[in-house]
C-alpha positions in Angstrom: 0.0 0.0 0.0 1.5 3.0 -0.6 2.4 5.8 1.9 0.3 9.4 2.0 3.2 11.1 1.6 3.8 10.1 -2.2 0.4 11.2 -3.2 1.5 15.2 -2.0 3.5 17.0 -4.3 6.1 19.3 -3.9 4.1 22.5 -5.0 1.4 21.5 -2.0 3.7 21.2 0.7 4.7 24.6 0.2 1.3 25.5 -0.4 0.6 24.0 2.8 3.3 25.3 4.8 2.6 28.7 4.0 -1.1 28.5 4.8 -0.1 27.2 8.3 2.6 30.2 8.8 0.3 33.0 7.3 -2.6 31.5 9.9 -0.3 31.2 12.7 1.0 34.6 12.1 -2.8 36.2 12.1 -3.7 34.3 14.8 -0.4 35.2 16.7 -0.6 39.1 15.6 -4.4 39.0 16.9 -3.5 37.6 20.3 -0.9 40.2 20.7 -3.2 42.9 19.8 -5.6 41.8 22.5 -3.5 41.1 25.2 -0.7 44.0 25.1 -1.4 46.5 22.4 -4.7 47.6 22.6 -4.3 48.5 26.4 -1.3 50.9 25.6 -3.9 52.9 22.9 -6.2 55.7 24.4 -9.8 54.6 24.7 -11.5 54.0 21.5 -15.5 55.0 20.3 -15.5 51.3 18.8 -17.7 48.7 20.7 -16.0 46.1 20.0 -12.7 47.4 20.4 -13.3 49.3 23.5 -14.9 45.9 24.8 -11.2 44.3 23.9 -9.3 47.3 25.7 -11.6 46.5 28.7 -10.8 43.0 28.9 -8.7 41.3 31.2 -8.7 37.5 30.7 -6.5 37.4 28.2 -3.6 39.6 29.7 -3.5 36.7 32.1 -3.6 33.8 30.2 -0.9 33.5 28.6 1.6 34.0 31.6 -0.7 31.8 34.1 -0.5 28.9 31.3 3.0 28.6 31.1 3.7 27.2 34.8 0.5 24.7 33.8 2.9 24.0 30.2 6.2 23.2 32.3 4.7 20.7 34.4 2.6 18.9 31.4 6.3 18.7 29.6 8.2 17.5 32.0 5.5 14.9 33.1 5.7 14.3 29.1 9.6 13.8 29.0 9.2 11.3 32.6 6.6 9.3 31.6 8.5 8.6 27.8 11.8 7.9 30.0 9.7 5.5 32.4 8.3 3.9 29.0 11.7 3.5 27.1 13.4 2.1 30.0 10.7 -0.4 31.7 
């Protein structure tokens, strides 16, 4: 049977790969807006962006997460050591 990977051409792995970064990058460039930018800009006559400005639950995600990240790596990395040497 042959494998996935033959059926995918060159031109749509770069295709693909550059849909990934250009969504990551929007994605990553919207996030920042929200959680750091838009609270450094004066106060806005926009609903939806005052409604942003306003916000606080996404200032502290981000930092609160990583603590919760670290420890679901590392328990990650010990559980494949406990596997590979059982």
């Amino acid at each position: 049977m042959p494998k996935v990977s033959q059926f995918i051409t060159a031109n749509e792995r770069v295709y693909w790969g550059g849909f990934f970064i250009i969504f990551g990058s929007t994605f990553f460039g919207g996030f920042l807006y929200t959680a750091v930018i838009s609270k450094l800009l004066p106060p806005s006559n926009n609903a939806i962006i005052f409604a942003i400005q306003n916000d606080r639950y996404y200032c502290f995600l981000v930092p609160l997460t990583l603590p919760v990240l670290v420890v679901a790596v590392y328990f990650y990395w010990l559980s494949m050591k406990m596997f590979k040497h059982a």
